[in-house]
N, C-alpha and C positions, 0 to 999 in steps of 0.2 A: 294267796291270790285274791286280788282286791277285785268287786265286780258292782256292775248297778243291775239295777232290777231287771230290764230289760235288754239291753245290747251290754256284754259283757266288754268290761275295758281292766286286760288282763296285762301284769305285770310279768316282767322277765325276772323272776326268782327262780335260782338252782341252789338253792341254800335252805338247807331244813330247819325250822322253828321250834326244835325242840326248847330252846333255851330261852328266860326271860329276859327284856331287855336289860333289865338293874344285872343281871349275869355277865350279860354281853357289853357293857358300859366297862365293868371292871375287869373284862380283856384288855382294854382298851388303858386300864393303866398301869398296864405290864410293858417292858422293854420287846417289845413285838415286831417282830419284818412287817415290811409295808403290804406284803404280800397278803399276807393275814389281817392288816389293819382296812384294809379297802374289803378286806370282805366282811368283816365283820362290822362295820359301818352298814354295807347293805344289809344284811341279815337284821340289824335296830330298824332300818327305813319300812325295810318288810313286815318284820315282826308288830313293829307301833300299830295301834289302834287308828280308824282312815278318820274319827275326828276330834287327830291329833296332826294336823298338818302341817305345821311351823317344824315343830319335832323331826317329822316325814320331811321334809324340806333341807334342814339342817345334816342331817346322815348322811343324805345324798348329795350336798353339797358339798361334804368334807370329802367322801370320795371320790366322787370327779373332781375335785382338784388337785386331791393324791395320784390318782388315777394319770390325769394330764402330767403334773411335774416328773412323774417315773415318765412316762413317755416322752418326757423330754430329754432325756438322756440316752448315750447311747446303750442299748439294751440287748441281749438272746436273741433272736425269733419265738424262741419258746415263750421267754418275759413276755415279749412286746405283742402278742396274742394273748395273755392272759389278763395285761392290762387293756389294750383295747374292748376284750370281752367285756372283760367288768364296766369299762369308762360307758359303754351300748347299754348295758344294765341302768346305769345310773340314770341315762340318758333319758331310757325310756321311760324308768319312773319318772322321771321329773315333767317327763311329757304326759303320764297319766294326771300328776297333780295340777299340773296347770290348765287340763282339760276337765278336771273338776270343779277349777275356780273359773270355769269356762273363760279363762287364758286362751281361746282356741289355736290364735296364732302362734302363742310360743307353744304350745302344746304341740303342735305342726313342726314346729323348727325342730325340736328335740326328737320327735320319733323320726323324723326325716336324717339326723344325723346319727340315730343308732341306729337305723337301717342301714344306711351306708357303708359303716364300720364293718356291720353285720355280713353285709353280703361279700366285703374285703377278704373278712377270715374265714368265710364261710361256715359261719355258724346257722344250719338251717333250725333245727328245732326255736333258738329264739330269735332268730329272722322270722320266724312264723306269726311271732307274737308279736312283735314290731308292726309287722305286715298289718295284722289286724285291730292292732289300737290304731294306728295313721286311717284304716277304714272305717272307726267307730266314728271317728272326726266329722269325715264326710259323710256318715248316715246322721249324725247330729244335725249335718246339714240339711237335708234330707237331699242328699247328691247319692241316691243309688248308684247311677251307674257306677263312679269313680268308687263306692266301697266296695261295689261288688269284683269290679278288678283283682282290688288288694286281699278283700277275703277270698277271693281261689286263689291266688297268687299264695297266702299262708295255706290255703286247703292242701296246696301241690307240694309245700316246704317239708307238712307234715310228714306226710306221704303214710308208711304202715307203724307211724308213731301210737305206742301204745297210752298215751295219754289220750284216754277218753272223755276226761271231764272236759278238756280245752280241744278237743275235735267236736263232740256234739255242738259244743259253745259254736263253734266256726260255722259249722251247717246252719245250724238255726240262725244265724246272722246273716250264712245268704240267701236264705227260704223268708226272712222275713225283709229284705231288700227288693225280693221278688216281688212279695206281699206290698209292697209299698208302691210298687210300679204296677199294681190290679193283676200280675202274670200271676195267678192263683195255682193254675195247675204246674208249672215250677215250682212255685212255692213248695206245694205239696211232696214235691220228692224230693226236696232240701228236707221237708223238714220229718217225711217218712226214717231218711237217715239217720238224721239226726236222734229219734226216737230209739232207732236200734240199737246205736251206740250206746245213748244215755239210760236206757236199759240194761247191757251188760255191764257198764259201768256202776252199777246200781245208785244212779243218780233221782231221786224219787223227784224230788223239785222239779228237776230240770223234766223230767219226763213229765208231770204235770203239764208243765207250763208248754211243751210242744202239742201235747194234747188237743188243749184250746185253742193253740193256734191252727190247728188241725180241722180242728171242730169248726173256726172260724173260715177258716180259707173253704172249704168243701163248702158252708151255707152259701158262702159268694158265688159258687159255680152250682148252685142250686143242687149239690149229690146230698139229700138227705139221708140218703142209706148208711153213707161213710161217717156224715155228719154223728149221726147217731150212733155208731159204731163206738166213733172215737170218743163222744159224749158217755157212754156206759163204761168206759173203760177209765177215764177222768175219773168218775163218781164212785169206781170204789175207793178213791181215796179219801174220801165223806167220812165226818167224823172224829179228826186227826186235827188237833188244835192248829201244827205249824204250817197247813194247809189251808185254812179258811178264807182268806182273801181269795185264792187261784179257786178254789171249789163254788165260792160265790159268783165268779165269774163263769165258772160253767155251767151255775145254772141259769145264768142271765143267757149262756148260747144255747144253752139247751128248750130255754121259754120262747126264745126264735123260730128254733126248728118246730117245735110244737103249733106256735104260731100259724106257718108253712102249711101244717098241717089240718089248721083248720080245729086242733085243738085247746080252743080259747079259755075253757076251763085250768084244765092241769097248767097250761101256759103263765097263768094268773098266778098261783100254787106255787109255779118256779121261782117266777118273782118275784115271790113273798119271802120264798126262805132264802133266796140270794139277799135281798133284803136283811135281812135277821143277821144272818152271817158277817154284814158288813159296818151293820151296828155293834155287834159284839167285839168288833174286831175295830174299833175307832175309826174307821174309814166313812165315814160319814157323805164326806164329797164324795164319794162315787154314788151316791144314792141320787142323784137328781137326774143320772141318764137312765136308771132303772125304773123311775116314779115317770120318767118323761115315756119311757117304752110301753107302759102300764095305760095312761093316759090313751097313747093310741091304739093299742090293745082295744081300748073299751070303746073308743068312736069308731072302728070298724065294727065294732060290736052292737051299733047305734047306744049303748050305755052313756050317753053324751052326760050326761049330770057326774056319772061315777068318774066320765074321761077329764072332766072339767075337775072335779076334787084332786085326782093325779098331777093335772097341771097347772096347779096351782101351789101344790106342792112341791112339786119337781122347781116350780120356778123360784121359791122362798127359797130353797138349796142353791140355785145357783147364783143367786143375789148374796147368799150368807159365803160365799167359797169366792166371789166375785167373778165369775169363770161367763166371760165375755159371750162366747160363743153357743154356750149353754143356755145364759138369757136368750139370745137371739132366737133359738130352735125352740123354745118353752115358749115365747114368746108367735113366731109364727103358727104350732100346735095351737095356741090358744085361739089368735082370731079365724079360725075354722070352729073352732068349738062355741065362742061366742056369736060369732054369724051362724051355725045351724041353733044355738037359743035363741036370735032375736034380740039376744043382749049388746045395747049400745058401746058396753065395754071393746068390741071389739076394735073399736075406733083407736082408744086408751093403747090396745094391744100394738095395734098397726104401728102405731108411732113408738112404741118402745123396739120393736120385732126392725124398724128400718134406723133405727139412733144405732141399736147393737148390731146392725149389719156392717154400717158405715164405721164405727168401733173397729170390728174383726177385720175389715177390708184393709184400714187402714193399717194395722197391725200387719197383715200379713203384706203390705207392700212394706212396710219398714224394713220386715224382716227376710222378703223378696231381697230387698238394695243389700243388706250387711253380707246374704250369703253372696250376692252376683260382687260382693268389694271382696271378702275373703277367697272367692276364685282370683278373684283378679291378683290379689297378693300373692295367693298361693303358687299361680303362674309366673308372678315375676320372681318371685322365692326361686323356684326350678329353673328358672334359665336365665337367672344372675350365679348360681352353681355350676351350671353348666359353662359359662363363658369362661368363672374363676380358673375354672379343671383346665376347660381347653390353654387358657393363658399358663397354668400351673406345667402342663405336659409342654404345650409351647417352646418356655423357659429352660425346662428339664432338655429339650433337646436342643439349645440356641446353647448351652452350658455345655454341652456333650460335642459339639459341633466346633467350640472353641476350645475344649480341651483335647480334639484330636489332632490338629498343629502341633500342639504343644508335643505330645508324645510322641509324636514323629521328630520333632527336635531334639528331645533327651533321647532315643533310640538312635539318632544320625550321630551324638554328642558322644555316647558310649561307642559305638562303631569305630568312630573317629579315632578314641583313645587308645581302645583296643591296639587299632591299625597302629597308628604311633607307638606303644608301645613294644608290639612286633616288632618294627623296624629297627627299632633302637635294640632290643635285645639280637636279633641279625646284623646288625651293625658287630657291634660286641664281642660276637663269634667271630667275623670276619679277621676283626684286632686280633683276638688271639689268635 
């Protein structure tokens, strides 16, 4: 199962990886039913390494086009269900990959067509997973509502499916959907589940990472108490090398809450060793919104000298990372800092804080127009599908309509012969 850090973009594998690919190559050149060769095509696409993606590309292409030629023939029911299965398989990877090479629209076409398929045979558990890669799409967009759809639409496919790693995954994608649309307190009991699950599942990562987001949603609705709850319970996983990035970030939520509190010391303290952590751990860029949080940390603090060394820091990090939006905010922070010095730099500041405004604005109008064109494709995508079908069913019944003349004629034609033939055999009798 192939995932990214954050919104999980999960493949349709029911084929176990015990074997390595140079194993599963040399199936492949044995005298083999096609049956076995299309799967074992997936199982290489699966198994490959994600960057190896020409490779990945290659597998899956040679099975969907096995996959299609057998379906082109006439086939079982039993066949023709197991190849569509797989051809859904194919599909969807191919739609994962091209959703990696942020392909978005073929990415779209592809899980839109193994869905389809999906829902034909009725294959719910990986119609689930269908459902919710097509919803990764639309949170890439940042189109909540349209992923939150499709992620309950997979929530409901699941149903009392005992796959826990790929149900928490589900929850937490629509607790953080929620999260995207400010609805915190939904959030919160998406991701309360989600937690339970990836708990019994003893998924330690994943439970981490609901954590924080836990942690995160409760400060927005201002519940320090849960806040902190769910903070102490993150931090026993402090210590554990494959955790350091996620434990850095809680204590950057955790120097919040303290914050909140009016605890500006220990708060300080947080963000030192979330700091530490994220240096150890070559994450560098994320150091400029910690050194930026620190900076006002200290100007509420009146520390204006210490707040001004912060962001001055913070702002060399986001200048070295290039991260547009980072200048801007580093930049605003500062001309308050230089305006309560007295210092003319402020000026300096102002005109860089409104160049990287205008920067971010623009960008996010670019990026406003490509998602309002990709809806728009998307739309004409589903209901140039929709005409095809209706035209498709149309045909199928303009064909059925003209073949039942027909059948009435060869039925009148046999009738007729019948009759004639009676007669003549009553004839017959009569002679003799």
């Amino acid at each position: 199962m192939k995932n990214s850090i954050i919104l999980f973009s999960l493949l349709l594998c029911n084929f176990g990886f015990a074997q390595s690919t140079d194993s599963l190559k040399q199936i492949l050149k044995g005298n083999i039913h096609d049956t076995t060769r299309v799967k074992v095509y997936l199982q290489i696409a699966e198994a490959t390494s994600e960057d190896q993606m020409e490779e990945i590309i290659k597998y899956t292409l040679l099975g969907k086009e096995l996959d299609e030629k057998n379906l082109s023939n006439k086939l079982s029911e039993k066949l023709k269900i197991f190849y569509l299965h797989n051809l859904a398989n194919q599909l969807n990877n191919l739609g994962w990959v091209n959703n990696q090479k942020h392909k978005l629209f073929l990415a779209y076409d592809y899980h839109r067509r193994a869905i389809s398929i999906l829902r034909e045979i009725g294959h719910k558990d990986d119609l689930a997973t269908g459902l919710f890669n097509l919803g990764t799409i639309y949170s890439n967009h940042h189109d909540a509502d349209n992923a939150l759809a499709l992620y309950k639409e997979s929530l409901e496919m699941l149903g009392n499916s005992n796959d826990g790693a790929f149900k928490w995954g589900v929850l937490y994608s629509i607790a953080y959907a929620y999260e995207e649309k400010k609805d915190y307190k939904q959030a919160i009991q998406y991701f309360e589940q989600a937690l339970a699950i990836a708990k019994e599942s003893h998924e330690e990562a994943g439970e981490l990472m609901i954590l924080n987001e836990l942690v995160y949603s409760c400060n927005e609705i201002k519940d320090t108490t849960s806040s902190l709850k769910y903070c102490e319970a993150a931090l026993t996983y402090r210590g554990r090398d494959e955790f350091k990035s996620q434990i850095a970030n809680t204590l950057s939520l955790y120097a919040r809450i303290l914050e909140l509190k009016k605890n500006f010391v220990q708060a300080d303290k947080a963000y030192e060793q979330s700091k530490k952590l994220l240096k150890e751990n070559g994450e560098e860029w994320q150091l400029a919104t910690l050194l930026r949080n620190q900076a006002y940390l200290n100007y509420r603090k009146n520390n204006v000298k210490v707040a001004l060394k912060y962001g001055l820091e913070a702002l060399s990090y986001s200048k070295r990372f290039r991260n547009n939006s980072g200048i801007r905010d580093d930049a605003k922070l500062l001309v308050k800092i230089y305006t309560k010095l007295g210092n003319k730099d402020s000026v300096v500041m102002q005109q860089l804080f409104l160049q990287m405004e205008d920067s971010v604005n623009l960008m996010r109008a670019e990026q406003d127009s490509a998602f309002a064109k990709y809806k728009r494709e998307y739309k004409a995508y589903d209901e140039k599908q929709a005409t095809e079908k209706l035209k498709e069913n149309k045909n199928d019944s303009d064909q059925q309509k003209e073949k039942a003349p027909m059948i009435l004629y060869i039925i009148s034609g046999v009738v007729l012969v019948l009759v004639c033939i009676f007669l003549i055999i009553k004839k017959r009798k009569k002679s003799n």
